[in-house]
Backbone as numpy.savetxt, mean C-alpha at the origin, in Angstrom:
# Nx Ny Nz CAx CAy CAz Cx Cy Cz
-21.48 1.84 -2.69 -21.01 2.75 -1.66 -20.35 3.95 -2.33
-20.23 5.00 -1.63 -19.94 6.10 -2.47 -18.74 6.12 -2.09
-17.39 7.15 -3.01 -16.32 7.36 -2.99 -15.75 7.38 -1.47
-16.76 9.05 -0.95 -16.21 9.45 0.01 -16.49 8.21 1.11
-17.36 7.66 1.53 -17.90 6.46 2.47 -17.05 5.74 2.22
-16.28 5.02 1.06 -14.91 4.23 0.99 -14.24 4.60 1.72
-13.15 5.59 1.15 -12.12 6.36 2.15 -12.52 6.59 3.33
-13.35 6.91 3.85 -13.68 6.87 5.62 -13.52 5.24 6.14
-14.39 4.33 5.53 -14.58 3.04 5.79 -12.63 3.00 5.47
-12.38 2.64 4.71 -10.33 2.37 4.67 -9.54 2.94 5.48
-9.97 4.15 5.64 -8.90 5.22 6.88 -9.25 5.02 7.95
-10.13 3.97 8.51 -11.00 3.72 9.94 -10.27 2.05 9.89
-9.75 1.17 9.07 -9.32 0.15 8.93 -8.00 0.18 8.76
-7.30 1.37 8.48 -6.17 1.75 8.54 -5.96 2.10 9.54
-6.34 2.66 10.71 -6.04 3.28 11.95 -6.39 2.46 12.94
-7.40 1.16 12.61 -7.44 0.16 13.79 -6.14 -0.98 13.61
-4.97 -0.51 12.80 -3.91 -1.22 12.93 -2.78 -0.41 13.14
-2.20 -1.77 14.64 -1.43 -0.99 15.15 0.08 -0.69 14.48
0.36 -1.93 13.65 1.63 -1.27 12.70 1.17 -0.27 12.06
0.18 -0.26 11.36 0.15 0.71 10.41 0.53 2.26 10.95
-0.46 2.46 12.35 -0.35 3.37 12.83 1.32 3.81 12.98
1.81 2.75 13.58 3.31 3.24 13.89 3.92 3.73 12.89
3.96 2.69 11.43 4.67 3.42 10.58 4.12 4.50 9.93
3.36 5.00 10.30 2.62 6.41 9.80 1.67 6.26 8.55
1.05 5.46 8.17 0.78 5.15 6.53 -0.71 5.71 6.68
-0.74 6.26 5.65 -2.20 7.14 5.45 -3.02 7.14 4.06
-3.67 7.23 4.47 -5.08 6.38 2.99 -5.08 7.61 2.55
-4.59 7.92 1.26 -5.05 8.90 0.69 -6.18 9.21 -0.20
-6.64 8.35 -0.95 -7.40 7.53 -1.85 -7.83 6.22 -1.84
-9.33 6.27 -2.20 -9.84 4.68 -2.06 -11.27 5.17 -3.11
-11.34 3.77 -3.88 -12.46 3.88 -4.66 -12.21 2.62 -5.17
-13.85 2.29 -5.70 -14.14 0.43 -6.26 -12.57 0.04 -6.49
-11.93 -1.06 -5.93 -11.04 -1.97 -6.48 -9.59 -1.07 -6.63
-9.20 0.10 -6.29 -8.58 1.32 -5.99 -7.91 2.18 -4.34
-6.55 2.25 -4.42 -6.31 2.59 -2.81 -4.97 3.56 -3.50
-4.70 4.49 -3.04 -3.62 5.20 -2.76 -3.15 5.67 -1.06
-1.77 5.25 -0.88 -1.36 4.96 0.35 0.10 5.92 0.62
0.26 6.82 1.81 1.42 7.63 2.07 2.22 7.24 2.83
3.30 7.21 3.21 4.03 7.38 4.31 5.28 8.03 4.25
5.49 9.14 5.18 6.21 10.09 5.45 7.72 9.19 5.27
9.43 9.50 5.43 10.13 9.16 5.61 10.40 9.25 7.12
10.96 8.32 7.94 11.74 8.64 9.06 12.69 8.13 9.22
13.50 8.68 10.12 14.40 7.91 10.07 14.92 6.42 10.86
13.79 6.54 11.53 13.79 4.82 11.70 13.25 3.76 10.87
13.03 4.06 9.93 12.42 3.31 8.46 13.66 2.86 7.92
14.50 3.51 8.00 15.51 2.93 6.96 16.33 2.08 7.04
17.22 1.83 6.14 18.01 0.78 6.66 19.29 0.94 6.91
20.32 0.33 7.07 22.44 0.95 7.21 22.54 2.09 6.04
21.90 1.90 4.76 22.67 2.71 3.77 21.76 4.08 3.47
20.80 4.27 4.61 19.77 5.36 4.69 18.20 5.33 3.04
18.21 4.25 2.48 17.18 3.39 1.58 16.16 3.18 3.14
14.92 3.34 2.33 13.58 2.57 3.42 13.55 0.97 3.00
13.46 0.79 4.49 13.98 -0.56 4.44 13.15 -1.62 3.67
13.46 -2.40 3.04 12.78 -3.34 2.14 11.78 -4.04 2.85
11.57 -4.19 3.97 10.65 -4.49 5.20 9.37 -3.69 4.92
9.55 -2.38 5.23 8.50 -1.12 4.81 8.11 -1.32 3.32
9.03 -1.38 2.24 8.21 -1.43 0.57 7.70 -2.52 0.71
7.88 -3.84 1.14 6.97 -4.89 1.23 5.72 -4.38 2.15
5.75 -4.10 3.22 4.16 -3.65 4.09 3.50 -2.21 3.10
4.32 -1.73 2.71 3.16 -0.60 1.84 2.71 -1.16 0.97
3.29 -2.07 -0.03 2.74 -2.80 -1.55 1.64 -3.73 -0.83
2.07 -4.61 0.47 0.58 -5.11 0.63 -0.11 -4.96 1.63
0.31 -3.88 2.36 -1.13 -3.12 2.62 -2.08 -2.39 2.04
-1.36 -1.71 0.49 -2.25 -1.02 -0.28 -3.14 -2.60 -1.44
-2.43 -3.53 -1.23 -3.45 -3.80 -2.16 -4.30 -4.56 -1.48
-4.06 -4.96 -0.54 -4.83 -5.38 0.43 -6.40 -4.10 0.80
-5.91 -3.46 0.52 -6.89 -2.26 0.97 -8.19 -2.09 -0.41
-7.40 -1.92 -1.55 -7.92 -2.07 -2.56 -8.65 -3.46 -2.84
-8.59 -4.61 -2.58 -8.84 -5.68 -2.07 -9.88 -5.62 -1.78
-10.11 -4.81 -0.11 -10.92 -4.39 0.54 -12.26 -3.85 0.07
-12.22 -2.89 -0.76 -12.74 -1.99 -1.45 -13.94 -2.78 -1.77
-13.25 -4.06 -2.73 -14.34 -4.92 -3.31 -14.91 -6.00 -2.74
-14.18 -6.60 -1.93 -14.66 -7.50 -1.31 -15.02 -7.89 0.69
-14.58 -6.68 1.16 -14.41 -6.74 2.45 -13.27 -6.82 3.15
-13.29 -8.15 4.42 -12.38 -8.24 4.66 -11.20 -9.38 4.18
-10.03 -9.27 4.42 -9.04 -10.11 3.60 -7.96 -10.66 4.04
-7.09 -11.25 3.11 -5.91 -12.39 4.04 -5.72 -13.00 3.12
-3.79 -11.96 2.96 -2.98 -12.01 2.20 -2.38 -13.81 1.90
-2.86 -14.61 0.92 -1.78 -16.00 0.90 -0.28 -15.46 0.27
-0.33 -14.94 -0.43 1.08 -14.57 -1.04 1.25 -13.41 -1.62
2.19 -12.77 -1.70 2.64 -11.76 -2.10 4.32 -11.01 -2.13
4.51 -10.51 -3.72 6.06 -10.36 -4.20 6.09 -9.03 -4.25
7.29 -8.44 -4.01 8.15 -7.46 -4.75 8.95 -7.35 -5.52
8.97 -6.47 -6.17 10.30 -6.33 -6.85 10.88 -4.47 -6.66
12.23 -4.63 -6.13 12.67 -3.50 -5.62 13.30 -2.66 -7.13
13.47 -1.89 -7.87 13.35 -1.21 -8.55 14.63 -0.40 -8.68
14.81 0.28 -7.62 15.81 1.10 -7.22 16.11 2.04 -5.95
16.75 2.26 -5.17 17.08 2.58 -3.92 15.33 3.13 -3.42
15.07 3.19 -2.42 13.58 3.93 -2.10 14.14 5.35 -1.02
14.15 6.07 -1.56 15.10 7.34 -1.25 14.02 8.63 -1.30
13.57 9.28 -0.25 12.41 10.21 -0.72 11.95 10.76 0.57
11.32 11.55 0.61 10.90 12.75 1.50 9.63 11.78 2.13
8.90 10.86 1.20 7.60 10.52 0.88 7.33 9.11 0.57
6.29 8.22 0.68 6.47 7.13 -0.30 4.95 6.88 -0.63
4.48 6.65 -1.63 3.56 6.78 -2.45 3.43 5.62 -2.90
2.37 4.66 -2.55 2.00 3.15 -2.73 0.70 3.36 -3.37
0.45 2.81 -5.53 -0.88 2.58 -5.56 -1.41 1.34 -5.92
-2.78 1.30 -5.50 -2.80 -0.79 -5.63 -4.12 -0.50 -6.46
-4.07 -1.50 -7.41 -6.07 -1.95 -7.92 -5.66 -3.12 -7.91
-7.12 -3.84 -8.31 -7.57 -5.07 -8.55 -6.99 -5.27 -10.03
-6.63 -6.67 -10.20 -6.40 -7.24 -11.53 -7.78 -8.02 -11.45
-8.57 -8.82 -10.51 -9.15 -9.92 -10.99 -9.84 -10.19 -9.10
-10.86 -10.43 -8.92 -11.80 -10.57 -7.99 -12.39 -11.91 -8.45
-12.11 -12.59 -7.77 -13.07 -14.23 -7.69 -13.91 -14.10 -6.61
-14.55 -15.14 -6.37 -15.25 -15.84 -5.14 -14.60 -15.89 -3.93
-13.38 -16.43 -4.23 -12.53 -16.55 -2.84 -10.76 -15.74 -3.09
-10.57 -15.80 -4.27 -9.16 -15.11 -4.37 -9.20 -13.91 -5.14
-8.57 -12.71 -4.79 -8.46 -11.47 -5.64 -7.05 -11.29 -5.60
-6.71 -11.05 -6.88 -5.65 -10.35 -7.58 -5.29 -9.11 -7.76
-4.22 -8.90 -7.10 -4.12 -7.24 -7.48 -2.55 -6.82 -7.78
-1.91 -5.69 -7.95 -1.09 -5.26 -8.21 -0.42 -3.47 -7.71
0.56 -2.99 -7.28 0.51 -1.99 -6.81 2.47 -1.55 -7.20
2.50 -0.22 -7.53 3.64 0.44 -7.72 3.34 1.69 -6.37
5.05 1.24 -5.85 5.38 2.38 -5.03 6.72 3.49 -5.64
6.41 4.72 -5.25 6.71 5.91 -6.01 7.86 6.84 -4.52
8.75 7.03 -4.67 9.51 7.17 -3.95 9.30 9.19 -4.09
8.32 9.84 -3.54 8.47 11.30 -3.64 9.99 12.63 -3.49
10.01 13.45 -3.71 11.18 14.05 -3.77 10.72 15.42 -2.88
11.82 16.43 -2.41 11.12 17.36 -1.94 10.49 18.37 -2.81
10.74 18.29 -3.62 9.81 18.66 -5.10 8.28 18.32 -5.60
7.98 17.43 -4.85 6.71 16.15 -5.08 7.39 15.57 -6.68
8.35 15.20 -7.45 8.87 14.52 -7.95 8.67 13.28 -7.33
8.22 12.18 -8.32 7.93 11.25 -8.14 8.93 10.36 -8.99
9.25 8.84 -8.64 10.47 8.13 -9.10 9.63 7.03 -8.51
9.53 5.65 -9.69 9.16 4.02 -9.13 10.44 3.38 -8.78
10.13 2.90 -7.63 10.94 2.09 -7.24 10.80 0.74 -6.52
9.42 0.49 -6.26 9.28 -0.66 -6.51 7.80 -1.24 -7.07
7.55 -2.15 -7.44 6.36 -3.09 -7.93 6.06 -4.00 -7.09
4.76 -4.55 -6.63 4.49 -5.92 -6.60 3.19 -6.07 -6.74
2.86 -7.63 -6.19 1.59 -8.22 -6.88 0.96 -8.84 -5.66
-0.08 -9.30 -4.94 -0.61 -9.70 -3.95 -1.97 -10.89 -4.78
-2.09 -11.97 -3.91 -3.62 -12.70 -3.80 -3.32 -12.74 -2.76
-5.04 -12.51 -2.40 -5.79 -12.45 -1.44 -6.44 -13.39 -1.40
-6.91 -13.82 -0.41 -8.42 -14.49 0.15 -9.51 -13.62 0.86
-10.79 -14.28 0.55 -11.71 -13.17 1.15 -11.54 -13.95 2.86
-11.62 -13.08 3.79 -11.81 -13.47 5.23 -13.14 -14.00 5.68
């Protein structure tokens, strides 16, 4: 499948979900085993100390690798998946990218860093995680 036919096919699977939609998250990029993922700041994202809430860096890390996931194998369904929070997620922007580590038969491995943007487009990691999947 070609690049552009990815990203249409992901941004059409991104928009038939209704969280996603709410929290604004937008496919910026998609290619073989590959997803780059946006979401604006608001201020209902965050949490008491004005940080996006650790709720949101967990749904961007695995929705993007879930997506990337996607890429290679269809559809999917997350068994487990970690974070690790990094440092406050503080940003104009948030910038989630996921690939594949490892595609089996039935489980894919992947991994994804989210990038906390600045009004600068300065970019800062602030968090990591790791996802398996099952194919659906």
């Amino acid at each position: 499948m070609r690049e552009r036919d990815l990203l249409a096919e992901v941004a059409a699977v991104n928009a038939s979900a209704a969280f996603n939609r709410w929290a604004g998250f937008e496919v910026l990029a998609a290619e073989p085993g590959r997803v780059t993922l946006r979401m604006s700041w608001r201020e209902e994202a965050g949490q008491y100390a004005g940080f996006l809430h650790a709720g949101l860096v967990g749904a961007l890390i695995d929705t993007a690798c879930g997506f990337a996931a996607f890429t290679q194998a269809g559809r999917v369904l997350a068994s487990h998946y970690s974070i690790n929070c990094l440092a406050p997620a503080v940003g104009r922007a948030f910038i989630a990218t996921a690939e594949v580590v490892r595609a089996g038969k039935r489980q894919i491995f992947t991994r994804a860093e989210l990038f906390a943007e600045d009004e600068s487009s300065a970019r800062k990691l602030v968090a990591t995680g790791e996802t398996i999947l099952m194919t659906a």
